[in-house]
C-alpha positions as CSV (number, residue, x, y, z in Angstrom):
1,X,98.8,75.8,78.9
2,X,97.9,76.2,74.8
3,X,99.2,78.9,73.2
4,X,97.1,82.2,73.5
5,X,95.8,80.9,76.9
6,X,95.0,83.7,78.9
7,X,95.7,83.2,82.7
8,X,93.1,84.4,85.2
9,X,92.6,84.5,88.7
10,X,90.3,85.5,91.7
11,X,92.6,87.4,94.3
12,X,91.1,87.0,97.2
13,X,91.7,88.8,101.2
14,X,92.3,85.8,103.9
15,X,90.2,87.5,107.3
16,X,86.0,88.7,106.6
17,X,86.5,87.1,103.3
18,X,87.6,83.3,103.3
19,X,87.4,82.7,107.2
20,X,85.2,85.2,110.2
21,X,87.4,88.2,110.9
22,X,86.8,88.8,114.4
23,X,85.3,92.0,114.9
24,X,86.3,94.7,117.9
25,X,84.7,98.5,118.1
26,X,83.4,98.0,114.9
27,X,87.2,96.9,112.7
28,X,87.9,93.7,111.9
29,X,91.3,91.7,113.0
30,X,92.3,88.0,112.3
31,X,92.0,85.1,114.2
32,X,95.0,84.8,117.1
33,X,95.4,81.3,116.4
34,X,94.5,78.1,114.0
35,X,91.8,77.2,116.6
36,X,90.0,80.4,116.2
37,X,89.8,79.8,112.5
38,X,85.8,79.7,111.4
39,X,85.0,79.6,107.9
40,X,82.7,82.0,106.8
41,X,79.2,80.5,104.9
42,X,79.7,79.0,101.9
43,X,83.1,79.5,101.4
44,X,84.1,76.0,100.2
45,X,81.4,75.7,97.2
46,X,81.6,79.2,96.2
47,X,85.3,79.0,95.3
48,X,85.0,75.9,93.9
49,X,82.3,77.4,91.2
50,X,85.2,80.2,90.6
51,X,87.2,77.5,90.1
52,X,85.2,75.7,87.6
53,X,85.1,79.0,85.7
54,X,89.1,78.5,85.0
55,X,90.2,81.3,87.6
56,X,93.4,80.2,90.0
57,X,92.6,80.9,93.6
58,X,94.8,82.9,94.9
59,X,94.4,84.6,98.8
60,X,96.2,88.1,98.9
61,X,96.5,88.9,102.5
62,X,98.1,91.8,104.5
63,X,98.7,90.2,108.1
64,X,100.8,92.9,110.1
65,X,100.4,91.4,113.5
66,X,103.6,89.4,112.5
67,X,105.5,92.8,112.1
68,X,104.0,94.3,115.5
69,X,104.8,91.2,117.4
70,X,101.6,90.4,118.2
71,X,101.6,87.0,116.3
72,X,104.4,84.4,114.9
73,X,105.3,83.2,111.7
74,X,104.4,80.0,112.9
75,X,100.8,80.8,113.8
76,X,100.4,82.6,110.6
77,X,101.1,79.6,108.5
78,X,98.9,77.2,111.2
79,X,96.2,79.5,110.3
80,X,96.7,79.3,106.6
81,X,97.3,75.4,107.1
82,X,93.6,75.2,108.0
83,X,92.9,77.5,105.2
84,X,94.5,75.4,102.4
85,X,93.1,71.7,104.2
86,X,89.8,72.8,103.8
87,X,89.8,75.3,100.6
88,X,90.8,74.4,96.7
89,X,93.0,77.7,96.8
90,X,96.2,77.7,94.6
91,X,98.3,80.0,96.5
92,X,98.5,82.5,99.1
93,X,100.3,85.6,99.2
94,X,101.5,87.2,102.6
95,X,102.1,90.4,103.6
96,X,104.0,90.1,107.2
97,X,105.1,94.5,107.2
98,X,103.2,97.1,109.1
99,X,102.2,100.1,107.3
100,X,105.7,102.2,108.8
101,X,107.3,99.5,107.1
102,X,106.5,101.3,103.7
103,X,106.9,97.6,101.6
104,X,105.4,97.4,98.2
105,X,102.9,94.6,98.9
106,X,101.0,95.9,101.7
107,X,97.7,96.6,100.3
108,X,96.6,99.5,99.2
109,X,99.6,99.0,97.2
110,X,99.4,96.5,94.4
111,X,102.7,94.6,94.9
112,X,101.2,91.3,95.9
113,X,98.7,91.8,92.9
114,X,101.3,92.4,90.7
115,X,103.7,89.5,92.1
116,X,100.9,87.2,91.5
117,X,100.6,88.3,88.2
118,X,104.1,87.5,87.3
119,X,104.7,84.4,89.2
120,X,101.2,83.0,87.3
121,X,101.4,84.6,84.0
122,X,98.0,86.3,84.6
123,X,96.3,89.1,82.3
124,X,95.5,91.3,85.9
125,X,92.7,93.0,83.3
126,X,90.7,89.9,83.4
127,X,90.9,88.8,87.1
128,X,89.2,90.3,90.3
129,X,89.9,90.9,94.2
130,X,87.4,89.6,96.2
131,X,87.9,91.5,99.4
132,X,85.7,93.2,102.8
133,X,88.3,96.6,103.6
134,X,89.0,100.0,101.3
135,X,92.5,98.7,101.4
136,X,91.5,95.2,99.4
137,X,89.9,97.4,96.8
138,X,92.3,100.1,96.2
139,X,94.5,97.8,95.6
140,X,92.8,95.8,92.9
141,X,92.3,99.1,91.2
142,X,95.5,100.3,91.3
143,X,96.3,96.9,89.8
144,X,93.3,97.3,87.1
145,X,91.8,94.7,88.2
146,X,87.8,94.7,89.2
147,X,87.3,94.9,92.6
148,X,84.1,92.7,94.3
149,X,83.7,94.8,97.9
150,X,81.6,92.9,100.5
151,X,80.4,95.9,102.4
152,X,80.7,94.7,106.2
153,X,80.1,98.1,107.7
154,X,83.1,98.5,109.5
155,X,84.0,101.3,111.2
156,X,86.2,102.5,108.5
157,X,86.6,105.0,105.3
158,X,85.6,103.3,101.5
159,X,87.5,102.8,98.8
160,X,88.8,105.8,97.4
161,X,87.7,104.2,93.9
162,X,84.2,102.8,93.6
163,X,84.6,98.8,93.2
164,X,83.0,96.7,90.8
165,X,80.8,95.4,92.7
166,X,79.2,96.1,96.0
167,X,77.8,92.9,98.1
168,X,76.8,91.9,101.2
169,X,78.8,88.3,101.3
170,X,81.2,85.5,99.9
171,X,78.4,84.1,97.9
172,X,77.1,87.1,97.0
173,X,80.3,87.7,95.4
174,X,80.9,84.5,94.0
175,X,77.5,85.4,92.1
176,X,78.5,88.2,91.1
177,X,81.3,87.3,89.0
178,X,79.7,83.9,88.1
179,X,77.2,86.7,86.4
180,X,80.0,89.1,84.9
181,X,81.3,85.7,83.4
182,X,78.0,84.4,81.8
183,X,77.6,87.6,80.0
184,X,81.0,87.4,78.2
């Protein structure tokens, strides 16, 4: 990396974003196992435009069944093991703490925004969160970084600060920012 190079990255949320979150009375929860992984549309090509844009790939996920019981360690990571094989991401961060828990990098806190920033040297001012929940996008703006909301109508409040971007998809998204970035 040159001197001046200004790191940037596309945070992204694992479940409704990168792979189907499985939907019950209207919320969304993740897959149980690495089986029940389903990609959603479009995934693979749209991060590999991001990439091509000079943006690390990096999947910010909060993934509390591992703090509830509900789900092992070991099926977490065979889950993202499916995730990494077939996406070009760079890195995931993991949340494994309930909301009692009161941790730092449970979105809506930023702490696994801001830990990526450090550990990747990135300017958070010029990266954005891709994510489908209020939590995903309160959390890129407590960060300051722009938050791209795909709008899933769940059965849940909005962000308490408008996003960026409001969209319907992955690739909507994807086209979104590829947009934002042709225009600077």
């Amino acid at each position: 990396m040159g001197v001046g190079t200004i790191r940037r990255a596309i945070f992204l949320d694992r479940d409704g974003v990168l792979n189907q979150a499985v939907i019950r009375d209207g919320k969304p929860y993740p897959p149980q196992t690495a089986a029940d992984v389903r990609l959603v549309d479009g995934a693979a090509d749209g991060l590999r435009r991001l990439q091509s844009l000079g943006f690390l790939l990096l999947v910010a996920t909060n993934q509390p069944d591992v703090a509830r019981g509900t789900q092992t360690m070991e099926e977490l990571s065979a889950i993202n093991q499916v995730l990494q094989d077939a996406l070009p991401l760079d890195a995931m961060l993991i949340c494994p703490h309930d909301s009692a828990d009161a941790c730092e990098c449970r979105k809506p806190k930023p702490g696994l925004l801001l830990a990526g920033a450090r550990e990747f040297g990135l300017a958070l001012e010029t990266c954005y969160m891709i994510g489908d929940r209020w939590r995903d996008m309160d959390a890129a703006a407590a960060a300051g970084v722009a938050g791209v909301w795909i709008d899933y109508g769940y059965a849940e409040r909005e962000p308490a600060v408008p996003p960026a971007a409001r969209v319907k998809n992955l690739r909507d998204a994807v086209d979104w920012i590829v947009n934002q970035e042709s225009r600077s």
